[in-house]
PyMOL Python script that loads the backbone (N, CA, C, O; Angstrom):
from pymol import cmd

cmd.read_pdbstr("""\
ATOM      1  N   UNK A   1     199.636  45.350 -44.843  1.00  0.00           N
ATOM      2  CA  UNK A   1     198.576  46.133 -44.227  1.00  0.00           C
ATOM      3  C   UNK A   1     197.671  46.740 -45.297  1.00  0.00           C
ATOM      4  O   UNK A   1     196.487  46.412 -45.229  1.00  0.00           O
ATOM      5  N   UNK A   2     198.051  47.601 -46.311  1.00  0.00           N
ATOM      6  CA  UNK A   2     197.293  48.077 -47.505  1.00  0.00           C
ATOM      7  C   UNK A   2     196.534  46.748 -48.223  1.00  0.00           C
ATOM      8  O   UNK A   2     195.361  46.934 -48.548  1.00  0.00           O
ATOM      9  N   UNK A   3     197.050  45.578 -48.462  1.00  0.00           N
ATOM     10  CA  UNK A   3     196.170  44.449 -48.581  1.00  0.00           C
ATOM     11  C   UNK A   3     195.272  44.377 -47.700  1.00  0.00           C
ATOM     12  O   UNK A   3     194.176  44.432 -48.260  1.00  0.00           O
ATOM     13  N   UNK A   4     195.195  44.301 -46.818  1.00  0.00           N
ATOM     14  CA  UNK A   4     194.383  44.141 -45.889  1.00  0.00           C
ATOM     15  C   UNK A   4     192.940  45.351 -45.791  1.00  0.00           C
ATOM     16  O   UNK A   4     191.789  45.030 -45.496  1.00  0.00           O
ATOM     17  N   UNK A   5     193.426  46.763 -46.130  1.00  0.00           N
ATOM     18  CA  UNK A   5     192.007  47.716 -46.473  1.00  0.00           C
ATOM     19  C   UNK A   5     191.672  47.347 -47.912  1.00  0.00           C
ATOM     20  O   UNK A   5     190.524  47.348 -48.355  1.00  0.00           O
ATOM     21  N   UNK A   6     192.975  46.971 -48.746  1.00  0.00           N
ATOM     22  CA  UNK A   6     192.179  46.591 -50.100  1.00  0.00           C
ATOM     23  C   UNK A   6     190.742  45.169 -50.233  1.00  0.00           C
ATOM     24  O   UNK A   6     189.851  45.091 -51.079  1.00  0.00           O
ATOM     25  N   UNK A   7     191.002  44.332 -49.170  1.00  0.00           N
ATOM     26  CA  UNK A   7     189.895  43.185 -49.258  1.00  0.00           C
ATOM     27  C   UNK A   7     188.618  43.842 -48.198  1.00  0.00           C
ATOM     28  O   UNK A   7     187.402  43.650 -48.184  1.00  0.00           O
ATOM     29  N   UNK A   8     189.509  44.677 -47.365  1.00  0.00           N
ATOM     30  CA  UNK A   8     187.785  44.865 -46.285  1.00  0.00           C
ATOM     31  C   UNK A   8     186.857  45.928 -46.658  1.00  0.00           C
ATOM     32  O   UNK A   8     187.053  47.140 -46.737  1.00  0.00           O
ATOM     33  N   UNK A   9     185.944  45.326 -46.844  1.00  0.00           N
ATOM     34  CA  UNK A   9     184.646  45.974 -47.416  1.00  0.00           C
ATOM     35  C   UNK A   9     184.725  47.297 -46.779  1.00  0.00           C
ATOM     36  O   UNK A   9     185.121  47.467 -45.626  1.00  0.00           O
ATOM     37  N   UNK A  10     184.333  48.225 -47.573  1.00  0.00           N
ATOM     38  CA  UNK A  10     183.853  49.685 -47.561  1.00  0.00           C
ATOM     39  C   UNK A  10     182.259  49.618 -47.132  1.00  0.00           C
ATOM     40  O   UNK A  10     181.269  48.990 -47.507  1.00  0.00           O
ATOM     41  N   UNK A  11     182.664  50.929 -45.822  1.00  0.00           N
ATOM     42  CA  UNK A  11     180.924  50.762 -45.132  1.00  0.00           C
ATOM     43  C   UNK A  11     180.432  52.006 -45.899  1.00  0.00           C
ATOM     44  O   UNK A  11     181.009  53.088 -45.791  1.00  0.00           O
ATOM     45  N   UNK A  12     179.316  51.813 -46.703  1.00  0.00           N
ATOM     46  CA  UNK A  12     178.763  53.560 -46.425  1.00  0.00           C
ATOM     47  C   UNK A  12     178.727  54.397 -45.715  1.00  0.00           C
ATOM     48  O   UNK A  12     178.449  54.166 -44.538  1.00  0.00           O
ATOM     49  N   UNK A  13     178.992  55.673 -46.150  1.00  0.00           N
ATOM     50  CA  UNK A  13     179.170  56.501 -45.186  1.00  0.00           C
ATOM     51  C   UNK A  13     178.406  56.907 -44.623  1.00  0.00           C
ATOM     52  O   UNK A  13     178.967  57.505 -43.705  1.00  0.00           O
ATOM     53  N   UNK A  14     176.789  57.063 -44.474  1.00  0.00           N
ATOM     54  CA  UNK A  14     175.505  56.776 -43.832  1.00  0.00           C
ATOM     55  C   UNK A  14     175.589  55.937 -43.002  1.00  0.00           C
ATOM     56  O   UNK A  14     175.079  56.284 -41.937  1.00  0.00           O
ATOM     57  N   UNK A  15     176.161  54.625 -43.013  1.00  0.00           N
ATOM     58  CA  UNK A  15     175.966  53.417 -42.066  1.00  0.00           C
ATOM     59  C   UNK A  15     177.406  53.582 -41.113  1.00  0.00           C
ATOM     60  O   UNK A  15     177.478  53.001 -40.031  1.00  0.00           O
ATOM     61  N   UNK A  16     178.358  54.298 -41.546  1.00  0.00           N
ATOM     62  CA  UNK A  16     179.442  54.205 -40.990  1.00  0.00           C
ATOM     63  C   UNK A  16     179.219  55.221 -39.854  1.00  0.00           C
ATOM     64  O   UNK A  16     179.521  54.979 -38.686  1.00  0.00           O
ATOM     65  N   UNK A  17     178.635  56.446 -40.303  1.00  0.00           N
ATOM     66  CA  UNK A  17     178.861  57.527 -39.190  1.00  0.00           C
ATOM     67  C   UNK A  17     178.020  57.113 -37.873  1.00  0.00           C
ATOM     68  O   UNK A  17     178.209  57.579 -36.749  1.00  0.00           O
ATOM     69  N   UNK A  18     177.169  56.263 -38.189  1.00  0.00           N
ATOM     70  CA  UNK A  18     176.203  55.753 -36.905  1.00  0.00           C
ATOM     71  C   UNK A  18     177.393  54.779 -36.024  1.00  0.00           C
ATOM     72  O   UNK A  18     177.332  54.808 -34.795  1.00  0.00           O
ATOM     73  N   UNK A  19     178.375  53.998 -36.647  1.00  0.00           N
ATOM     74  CA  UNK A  19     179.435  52.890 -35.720  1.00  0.00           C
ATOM     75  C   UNK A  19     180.234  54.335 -35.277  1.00  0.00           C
ATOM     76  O   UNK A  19     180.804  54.137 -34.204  1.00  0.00           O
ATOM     77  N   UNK A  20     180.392  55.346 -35.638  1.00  0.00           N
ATOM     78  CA  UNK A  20     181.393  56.537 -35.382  1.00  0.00           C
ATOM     79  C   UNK A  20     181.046  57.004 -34.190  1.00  0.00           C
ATOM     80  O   UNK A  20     181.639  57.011 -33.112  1.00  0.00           O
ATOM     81  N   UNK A  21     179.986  57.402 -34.534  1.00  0.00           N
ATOM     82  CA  UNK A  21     179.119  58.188 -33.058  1.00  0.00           C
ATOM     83  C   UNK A  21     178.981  57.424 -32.114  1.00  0.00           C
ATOM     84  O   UNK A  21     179.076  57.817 -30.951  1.00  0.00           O
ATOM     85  N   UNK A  22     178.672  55.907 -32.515  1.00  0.00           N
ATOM     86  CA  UNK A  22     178.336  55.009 -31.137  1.00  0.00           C
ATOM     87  C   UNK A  22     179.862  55.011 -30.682  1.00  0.00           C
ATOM     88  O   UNK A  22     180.091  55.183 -29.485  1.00  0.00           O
ATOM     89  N   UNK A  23     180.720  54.865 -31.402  1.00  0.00           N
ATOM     90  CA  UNK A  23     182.417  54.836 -30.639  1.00  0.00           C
ATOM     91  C   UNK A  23     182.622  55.944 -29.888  1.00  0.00           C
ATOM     92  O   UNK A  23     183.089  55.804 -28.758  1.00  0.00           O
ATOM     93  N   UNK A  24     182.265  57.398 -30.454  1.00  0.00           N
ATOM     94  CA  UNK A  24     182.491  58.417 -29.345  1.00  0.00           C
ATOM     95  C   UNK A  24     181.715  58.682 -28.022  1.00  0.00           C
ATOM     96  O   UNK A  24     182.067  59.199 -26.962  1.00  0.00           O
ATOM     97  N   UNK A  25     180.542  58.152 -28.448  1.00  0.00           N
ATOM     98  CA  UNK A  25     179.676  58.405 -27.263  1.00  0.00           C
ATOM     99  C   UNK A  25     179.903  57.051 -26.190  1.00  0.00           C
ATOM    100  O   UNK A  25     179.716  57.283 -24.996  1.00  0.00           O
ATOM    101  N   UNK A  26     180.226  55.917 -26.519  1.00  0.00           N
ATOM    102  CA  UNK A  26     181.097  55.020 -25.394  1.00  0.00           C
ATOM    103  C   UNK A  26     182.285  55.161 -25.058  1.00  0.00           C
ATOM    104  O   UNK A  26     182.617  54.591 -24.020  1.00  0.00           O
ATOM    105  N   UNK A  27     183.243  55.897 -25.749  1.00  0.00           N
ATOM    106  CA  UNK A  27     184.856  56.415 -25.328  1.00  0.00           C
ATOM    107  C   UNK A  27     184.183  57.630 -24.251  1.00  0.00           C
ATOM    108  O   UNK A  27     184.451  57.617 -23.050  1.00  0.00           O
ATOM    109  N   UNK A  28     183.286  58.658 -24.874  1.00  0.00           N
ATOM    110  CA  UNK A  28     182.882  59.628 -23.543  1.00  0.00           C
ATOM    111  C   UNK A  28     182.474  59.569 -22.596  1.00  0.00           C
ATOM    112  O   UNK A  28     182.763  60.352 -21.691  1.00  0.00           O
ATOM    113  N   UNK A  29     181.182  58.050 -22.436  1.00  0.00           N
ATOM    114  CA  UNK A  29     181.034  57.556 -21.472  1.00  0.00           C
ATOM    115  C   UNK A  29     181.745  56.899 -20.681  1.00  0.00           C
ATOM    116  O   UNK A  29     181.199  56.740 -19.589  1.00  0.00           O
ATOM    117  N   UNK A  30     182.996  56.336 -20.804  1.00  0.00           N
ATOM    118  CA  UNK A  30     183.979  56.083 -20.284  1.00  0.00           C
ATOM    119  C   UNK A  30     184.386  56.734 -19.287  1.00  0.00           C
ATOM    120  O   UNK A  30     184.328  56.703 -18.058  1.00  0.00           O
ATOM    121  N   UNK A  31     185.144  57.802 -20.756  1.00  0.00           N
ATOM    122  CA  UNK A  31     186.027  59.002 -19.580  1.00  0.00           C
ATOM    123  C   UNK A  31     184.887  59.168 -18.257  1.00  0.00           C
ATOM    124  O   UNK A  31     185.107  58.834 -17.093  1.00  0.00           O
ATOM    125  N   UNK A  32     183.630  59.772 -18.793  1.00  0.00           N
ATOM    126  CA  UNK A  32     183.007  60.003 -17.906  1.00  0.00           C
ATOM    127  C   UNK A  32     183.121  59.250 -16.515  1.00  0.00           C
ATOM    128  O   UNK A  32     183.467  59.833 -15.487  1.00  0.00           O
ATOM    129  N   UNK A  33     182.845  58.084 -16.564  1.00  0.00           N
ATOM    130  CA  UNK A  33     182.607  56.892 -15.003  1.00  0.00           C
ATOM    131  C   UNK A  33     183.819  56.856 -14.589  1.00  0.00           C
ATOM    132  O   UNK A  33     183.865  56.968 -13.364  1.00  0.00           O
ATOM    133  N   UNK A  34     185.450  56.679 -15.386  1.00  0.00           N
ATOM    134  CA  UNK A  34     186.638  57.367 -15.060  1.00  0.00           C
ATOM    135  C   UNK A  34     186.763  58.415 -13.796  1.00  0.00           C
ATOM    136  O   UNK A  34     187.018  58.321 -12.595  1.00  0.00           O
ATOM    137  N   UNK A  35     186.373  59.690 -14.921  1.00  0.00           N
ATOM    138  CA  UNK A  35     186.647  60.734 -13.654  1.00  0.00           C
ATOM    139  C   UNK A  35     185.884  60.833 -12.691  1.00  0.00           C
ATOM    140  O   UNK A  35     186.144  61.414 -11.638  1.00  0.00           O
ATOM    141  N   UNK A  36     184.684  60.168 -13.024  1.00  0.00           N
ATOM    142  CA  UNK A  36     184.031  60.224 -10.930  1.00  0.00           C
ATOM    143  C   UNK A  36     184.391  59.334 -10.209  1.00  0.00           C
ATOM    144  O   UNK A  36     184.440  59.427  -8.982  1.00  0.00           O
ATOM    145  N   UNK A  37     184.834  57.883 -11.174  1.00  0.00           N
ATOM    146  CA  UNK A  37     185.740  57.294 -10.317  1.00  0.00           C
ATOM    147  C   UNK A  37     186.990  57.899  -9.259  1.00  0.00           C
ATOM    148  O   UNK A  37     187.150  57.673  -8.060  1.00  0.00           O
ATOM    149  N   UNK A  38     187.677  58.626 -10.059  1.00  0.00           N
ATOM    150  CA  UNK A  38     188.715  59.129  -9.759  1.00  0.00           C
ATOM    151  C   UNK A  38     188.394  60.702  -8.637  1.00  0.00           C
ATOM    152  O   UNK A  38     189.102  60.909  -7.652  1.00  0.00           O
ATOM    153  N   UNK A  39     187.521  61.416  -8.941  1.00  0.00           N
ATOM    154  CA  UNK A  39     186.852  62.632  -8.114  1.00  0.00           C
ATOM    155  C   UNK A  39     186.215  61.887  -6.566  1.00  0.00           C
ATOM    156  O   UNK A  39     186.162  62.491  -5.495  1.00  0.00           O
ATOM    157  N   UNK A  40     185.933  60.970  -6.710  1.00  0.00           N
ATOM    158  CA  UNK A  40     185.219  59.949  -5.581  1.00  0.00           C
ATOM    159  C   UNK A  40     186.268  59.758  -4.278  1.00  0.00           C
ATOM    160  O   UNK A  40     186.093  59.915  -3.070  1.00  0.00           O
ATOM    161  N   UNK A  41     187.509  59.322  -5.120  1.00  0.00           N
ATOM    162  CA  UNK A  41     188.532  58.597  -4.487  1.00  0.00           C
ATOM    163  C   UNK A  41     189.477  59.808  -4.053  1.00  0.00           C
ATOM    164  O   UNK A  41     190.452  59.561  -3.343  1.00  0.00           O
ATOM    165  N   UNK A  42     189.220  61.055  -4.447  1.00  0.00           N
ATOM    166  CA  UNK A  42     190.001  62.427  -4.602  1.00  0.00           C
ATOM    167  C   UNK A  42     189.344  62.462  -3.123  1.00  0.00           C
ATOM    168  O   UNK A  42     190.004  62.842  -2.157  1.00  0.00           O
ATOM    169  N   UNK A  43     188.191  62.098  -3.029  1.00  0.00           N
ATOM    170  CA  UNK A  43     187.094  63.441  -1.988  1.00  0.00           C
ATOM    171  C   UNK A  43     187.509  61.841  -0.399  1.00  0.00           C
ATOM    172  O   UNK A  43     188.012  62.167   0.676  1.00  0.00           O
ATOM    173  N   UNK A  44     187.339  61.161  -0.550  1.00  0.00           N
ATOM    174  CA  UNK A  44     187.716  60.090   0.172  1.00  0.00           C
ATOM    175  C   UNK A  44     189.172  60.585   0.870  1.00  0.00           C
ATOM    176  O   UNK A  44     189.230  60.700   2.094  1.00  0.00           O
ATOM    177  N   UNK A  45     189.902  60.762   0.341  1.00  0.00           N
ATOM    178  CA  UNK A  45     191.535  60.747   0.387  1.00  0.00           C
ATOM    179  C   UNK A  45     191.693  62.006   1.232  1.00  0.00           C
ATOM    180  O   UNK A  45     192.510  62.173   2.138  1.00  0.00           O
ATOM    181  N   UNK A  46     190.735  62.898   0.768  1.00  0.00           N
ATOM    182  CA  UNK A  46     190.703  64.077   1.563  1.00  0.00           C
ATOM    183  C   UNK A  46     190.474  64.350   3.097  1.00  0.00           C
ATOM    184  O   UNK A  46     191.093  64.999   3.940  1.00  0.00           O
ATOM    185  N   UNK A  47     189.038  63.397   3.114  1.00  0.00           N
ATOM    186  CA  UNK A  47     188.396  63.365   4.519  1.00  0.00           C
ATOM    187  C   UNK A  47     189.693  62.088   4.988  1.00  0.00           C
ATOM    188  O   UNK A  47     190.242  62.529   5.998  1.00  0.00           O
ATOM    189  N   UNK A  48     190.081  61.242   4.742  1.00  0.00           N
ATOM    190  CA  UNK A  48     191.299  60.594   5.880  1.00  0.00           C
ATOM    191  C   UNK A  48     191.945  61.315   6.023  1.00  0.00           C
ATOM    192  O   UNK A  48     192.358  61.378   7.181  1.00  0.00           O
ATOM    193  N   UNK A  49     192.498  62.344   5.048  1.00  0.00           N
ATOM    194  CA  UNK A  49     194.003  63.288   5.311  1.00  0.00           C
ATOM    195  C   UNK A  49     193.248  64.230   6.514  1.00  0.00           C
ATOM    196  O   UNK A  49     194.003  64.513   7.444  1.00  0.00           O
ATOM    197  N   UNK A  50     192.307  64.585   6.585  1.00  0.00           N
ATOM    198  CA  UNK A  50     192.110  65.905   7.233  1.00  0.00           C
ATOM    199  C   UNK A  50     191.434  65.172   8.804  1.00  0.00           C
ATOM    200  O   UNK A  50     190.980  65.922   9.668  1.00  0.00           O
ATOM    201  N   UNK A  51     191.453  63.847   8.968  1.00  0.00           N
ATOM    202  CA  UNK A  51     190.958  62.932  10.276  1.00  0.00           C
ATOM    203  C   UNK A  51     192.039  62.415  10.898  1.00  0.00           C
ATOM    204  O   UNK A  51     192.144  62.386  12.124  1.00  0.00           O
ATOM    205  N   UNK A  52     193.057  61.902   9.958  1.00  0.00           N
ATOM    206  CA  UNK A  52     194.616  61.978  10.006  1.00  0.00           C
ATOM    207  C   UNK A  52     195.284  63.527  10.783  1.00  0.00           C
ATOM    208  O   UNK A  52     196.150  63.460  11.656  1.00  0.00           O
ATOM    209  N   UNK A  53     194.907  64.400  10.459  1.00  0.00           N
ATOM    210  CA  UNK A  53     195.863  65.533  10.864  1.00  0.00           C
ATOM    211  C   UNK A  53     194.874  66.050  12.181  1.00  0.00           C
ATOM    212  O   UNK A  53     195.392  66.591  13.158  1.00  0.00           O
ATOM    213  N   UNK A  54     193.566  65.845  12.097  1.00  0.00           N
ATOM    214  CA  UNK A  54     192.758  66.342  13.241  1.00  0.00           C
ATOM    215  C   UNK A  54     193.790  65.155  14.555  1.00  0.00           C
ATOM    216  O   UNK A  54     194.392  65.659  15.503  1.00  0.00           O
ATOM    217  N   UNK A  55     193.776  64.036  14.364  1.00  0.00           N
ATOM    218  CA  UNK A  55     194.513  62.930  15.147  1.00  0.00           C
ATOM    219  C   UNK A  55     195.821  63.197  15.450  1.00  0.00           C
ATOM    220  O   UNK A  55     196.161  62.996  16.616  1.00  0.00           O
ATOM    221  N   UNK A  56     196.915  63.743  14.401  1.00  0.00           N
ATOM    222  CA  UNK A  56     198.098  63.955  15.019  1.00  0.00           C
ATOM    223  C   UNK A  56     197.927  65.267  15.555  1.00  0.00           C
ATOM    224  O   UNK A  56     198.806  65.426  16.401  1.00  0.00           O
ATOM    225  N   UNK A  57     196.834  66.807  15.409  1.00  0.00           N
ATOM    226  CA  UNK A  57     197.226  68.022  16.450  1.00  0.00           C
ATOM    227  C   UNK A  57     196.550  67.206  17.807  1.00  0.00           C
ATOM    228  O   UNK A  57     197.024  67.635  18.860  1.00  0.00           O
ATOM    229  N   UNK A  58     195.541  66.119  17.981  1.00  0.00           N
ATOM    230  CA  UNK A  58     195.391  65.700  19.315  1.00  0.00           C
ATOM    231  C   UNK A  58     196.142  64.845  20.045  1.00  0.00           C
ATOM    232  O   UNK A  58     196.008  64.405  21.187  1.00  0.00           O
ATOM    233  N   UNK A  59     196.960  64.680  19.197  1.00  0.00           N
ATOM    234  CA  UNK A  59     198.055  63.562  20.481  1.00  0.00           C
ATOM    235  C   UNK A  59     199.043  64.517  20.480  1.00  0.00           C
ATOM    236  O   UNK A  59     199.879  64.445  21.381  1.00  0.00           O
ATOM    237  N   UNK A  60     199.177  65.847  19.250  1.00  0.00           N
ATOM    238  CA  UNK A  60     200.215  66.632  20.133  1.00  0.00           C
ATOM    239  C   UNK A  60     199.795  67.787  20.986  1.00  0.00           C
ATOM    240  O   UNK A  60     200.693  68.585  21.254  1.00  0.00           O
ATOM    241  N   UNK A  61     198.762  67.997  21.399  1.00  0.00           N
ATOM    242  CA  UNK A  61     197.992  68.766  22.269  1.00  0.00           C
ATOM    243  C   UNK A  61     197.889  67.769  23.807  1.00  0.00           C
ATOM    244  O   UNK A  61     197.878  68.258  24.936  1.00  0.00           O
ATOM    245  N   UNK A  62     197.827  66.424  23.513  1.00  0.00           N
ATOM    246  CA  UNK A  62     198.174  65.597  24.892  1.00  0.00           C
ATOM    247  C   UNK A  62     199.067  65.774  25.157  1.00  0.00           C
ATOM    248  O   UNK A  62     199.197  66.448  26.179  1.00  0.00           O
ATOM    249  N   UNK A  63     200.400  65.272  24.389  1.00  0.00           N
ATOM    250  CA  UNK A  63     201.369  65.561  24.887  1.00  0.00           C
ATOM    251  C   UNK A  63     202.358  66.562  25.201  1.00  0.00           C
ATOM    252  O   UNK A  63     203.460  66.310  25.687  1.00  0.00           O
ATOM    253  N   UNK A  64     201.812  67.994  24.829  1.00  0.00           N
ATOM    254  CA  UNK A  64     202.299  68.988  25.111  1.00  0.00           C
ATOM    255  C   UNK A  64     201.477  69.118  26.852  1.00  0.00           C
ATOM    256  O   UNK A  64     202.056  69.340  27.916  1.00  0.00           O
ATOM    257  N   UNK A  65     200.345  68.944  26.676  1.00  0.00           N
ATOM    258  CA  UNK A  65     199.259  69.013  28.004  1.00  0.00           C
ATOM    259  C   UNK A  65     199.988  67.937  29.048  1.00  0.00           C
ATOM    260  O   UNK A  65     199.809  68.198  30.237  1.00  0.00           O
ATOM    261  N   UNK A  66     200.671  66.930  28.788  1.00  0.00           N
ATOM    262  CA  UNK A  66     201.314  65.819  29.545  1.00  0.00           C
ATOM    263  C   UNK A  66     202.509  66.006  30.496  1.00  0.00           C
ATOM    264  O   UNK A  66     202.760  65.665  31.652  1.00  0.00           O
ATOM    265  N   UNK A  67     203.329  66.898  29.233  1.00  0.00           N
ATOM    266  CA  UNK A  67     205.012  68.052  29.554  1.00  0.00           C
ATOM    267  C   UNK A  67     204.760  68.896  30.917  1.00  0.00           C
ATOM    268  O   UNK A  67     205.450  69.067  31.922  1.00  0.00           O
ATOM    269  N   UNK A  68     203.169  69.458  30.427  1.00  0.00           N
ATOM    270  CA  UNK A  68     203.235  70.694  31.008  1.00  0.00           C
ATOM    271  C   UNK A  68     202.975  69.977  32.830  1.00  0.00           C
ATOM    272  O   UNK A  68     203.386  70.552  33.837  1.00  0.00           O
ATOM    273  N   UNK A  69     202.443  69.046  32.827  1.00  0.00           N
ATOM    274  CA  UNK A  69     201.988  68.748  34.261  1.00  0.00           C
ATOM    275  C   UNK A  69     203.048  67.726  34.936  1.00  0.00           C
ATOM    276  O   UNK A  69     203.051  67.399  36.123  1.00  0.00           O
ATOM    277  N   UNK A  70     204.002  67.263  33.871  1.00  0.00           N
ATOM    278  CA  UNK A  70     205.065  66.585  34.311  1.00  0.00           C
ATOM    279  C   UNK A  70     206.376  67.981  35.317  1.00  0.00           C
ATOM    280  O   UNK A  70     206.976  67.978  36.392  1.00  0.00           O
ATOM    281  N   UNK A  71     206.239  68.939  34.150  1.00  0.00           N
ATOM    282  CA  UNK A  71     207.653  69.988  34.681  1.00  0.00           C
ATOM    283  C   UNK A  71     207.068  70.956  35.738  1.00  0.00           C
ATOM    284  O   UNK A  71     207.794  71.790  36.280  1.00  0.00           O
TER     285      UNK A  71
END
""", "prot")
cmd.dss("prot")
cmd.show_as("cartoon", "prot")
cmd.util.cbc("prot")
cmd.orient("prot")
């Protein structure tokens, strides 16, 4: 491995910090599209859970309403 930095050319450090910055600012843009990916799918998950539970208090509001006209 130390062979290996001993043959690869040395970038200036002027020319290097520009490949540096472009690496952080595409790793940040990343994360970025990441977490709205992920905030998107958060807010999604939410509205089924809460259409989901609106659905099970109405079938148990039928069937309590069902009991009551059966007894």
């Amino acid at each position: 491995m130390s062979l290996l930095f001993a043959v690869a050319p040395e970038l200036p450090l002027g020319k290097a910090g520009k490949y540096v910055a472009a690496a952080y600012i595409v790793l940040v843009a990343l994360i970025l599209v990441y977490v709205t990916i992920m905030a998107t799918r958060a807010q999604r998950l939410e509205r089924e859970l809460a259409e989901l539970r609106r659905d099970v208090e109405a079938a148990r509001a039928a069937a309590a309403e069902e009991t009551e006209h059966v007894a």
